[in-house]
N, C-alpha and C positions, 0 to 999 in steps of 0.2 A: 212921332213926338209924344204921344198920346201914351202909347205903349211904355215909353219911357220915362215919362214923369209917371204913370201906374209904377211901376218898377222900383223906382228913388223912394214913391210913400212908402211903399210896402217896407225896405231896407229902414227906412227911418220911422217907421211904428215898431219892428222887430227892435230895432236898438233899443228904444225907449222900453219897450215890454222888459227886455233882458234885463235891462238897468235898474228900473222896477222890483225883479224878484231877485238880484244879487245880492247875496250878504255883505257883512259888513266890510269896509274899506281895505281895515287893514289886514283882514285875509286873504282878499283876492290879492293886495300885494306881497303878502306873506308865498303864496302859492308862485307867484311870477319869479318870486326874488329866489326861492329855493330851486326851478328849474332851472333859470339863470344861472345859475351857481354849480349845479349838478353839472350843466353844459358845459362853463367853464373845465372845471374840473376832469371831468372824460378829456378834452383837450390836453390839458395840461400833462395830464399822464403819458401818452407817447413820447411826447418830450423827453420825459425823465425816463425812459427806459429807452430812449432809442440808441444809445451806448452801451446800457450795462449790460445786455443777455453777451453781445459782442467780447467786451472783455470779463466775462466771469469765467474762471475757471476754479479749479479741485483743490490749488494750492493754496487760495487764500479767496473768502467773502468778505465785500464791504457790508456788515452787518449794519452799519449805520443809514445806509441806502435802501438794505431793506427794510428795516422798521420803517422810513421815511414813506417806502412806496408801499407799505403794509398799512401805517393811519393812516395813510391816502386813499386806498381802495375800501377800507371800513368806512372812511366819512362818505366817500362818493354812494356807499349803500344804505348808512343812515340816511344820506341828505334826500336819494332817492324814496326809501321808505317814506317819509315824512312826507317828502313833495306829491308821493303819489296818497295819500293820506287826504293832506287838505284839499286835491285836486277833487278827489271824490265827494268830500265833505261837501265845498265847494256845489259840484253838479247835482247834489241831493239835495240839500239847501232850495237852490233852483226848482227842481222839482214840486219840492213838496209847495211851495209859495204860487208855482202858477199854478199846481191845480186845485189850490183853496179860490185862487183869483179864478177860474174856470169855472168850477162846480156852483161858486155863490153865482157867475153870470148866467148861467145855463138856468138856474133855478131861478131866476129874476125875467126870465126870458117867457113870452106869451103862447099860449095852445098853440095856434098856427105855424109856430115854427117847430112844433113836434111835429106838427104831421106832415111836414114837407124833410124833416131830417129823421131817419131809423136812427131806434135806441143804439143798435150796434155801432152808427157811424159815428155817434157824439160818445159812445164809450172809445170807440178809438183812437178818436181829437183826444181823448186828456188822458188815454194810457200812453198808445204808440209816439205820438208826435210829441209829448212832452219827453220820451224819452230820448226822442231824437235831438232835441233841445238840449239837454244834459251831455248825450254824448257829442254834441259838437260843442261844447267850453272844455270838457276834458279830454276830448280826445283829438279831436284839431282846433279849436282856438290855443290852447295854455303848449302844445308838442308843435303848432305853429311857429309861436314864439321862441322858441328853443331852437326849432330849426332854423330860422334865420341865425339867431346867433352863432349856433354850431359852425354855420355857413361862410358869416362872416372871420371868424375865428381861426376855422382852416384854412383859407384866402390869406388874409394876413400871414398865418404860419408857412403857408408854401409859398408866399414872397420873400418869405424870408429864407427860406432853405436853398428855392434856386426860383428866381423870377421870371428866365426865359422859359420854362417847362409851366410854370402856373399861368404867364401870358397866351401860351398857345392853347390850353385848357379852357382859359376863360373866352376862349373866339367861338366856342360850340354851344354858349348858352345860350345866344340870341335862338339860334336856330330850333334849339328843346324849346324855350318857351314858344317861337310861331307853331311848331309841334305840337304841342300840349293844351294851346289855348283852345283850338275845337274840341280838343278830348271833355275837356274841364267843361265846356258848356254840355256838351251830348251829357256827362254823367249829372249835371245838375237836372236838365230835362227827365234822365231818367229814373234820379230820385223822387223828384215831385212827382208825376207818375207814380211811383211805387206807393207811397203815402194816400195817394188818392183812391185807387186801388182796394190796397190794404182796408182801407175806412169804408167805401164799397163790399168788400167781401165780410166784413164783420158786422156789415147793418143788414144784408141778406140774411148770414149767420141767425144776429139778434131776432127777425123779422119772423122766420121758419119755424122758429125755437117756442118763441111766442106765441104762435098761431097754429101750434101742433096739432092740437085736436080738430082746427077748422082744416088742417090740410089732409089730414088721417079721414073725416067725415068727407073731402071731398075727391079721395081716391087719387089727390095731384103730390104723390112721392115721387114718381119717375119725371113730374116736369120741373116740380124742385130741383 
């Protein structure tokens, strides 16, 4: 139980921090709304072609169909450009905010805790791990959301083409999710691992680097 309300704080200071260093409102909506849209959109598209390749032939194009599915395939690459635009904007934003919120605390922070943390390991707290901050809002928070809808959207569209083929479909999900749910813990285990690691091997790095001339004077290269 112990373990688990640990757990819940930790999830609910991480929210609050993230909350904290997001820009303003109506961008992160701006960014939801244009993946949204993008999503849609890809969708929509098979639709509209899934008859014409069928009946086109040599004698005659509906040129009106293709202009229709020609704006459609330019907006769908605008709308993408753009989305992955602010998506970036977005996760830079982020960046640069926690680690002003980082550096002002590290510098507020008393001798004692330098010498219990290597210079390398707290350079890696606010290089590495804020990057990994960044790339989980753009690269699976904001392609999260997209994929749910994607999800939901071809669900809907295969009930509607043929429901008993989509019904039988839908009986193999249970089974992928009990599937996957261990998978999804092992690689969280082994990401945090890798972070801790990673910040270990950069405070040795920073440590050796520093104290070059004392390890040169003490002949200890081969224990390094």
């Amino acid at each position: 139980m112990e373990k688990s309300n640990k757990r819940s704080l930790n999830v609910k200071k991480f929210k609050e921090l993230l909350n904290s260093c997001l820009p303003s409102k109506w961008l992160i909506f701006l960014s939801f709304s244009l993946v949204i849209l993008q999503t849609i959109v890809s969708l929509v598209i098979p639709l509209l072609t899934m008859n014409f390749i069928d009946e086109m032939n040599f004698s005659g194009f509906d040129f009106i169909t293709i202009l229709i599915l020609g704006c459609i395939f330019v907006g769908q690459l605008v709308i993408s450009a753009i989305a992955l635009y602010t998506m970036n904007y977005v996760g830079q934003r982020v960046v640069l905010t926690l680690r002003k919120k980082t550096w002002s605390k590290i510098l507020q922070l008393p001798i004692p805790f330098f010498d219990e943390n290597t210079s390398g390991n707290l350079m890696s707290r606010m290089t590495n791990d804020t990057l990994i901050i960044k790339d989980f809002i753009t690269s699976q928070l904001i392609p999260f959301i997209s994929g749910i809808v994607s999800i939901i959207g071809s669900i809907i569209f295969l009930l509607l083409i043929d429901w008993k083929m989509t019904g039988l479909m839908l009986l193999v999900v249970p089974l992928v999710i009990v599937i996957m749910i261990p998978f999804g813990r092992k690689m969280y285990k082994i990401s945090r691992d890798l972070q801790d690691e990673t910040a270990s091997f950069q405070g040795d790095l920073g440590r050796v680097l520093t104290d070059i001339r004392l390890v040169k004077a003490s002949l200890a290269e081969n224990q390094e």
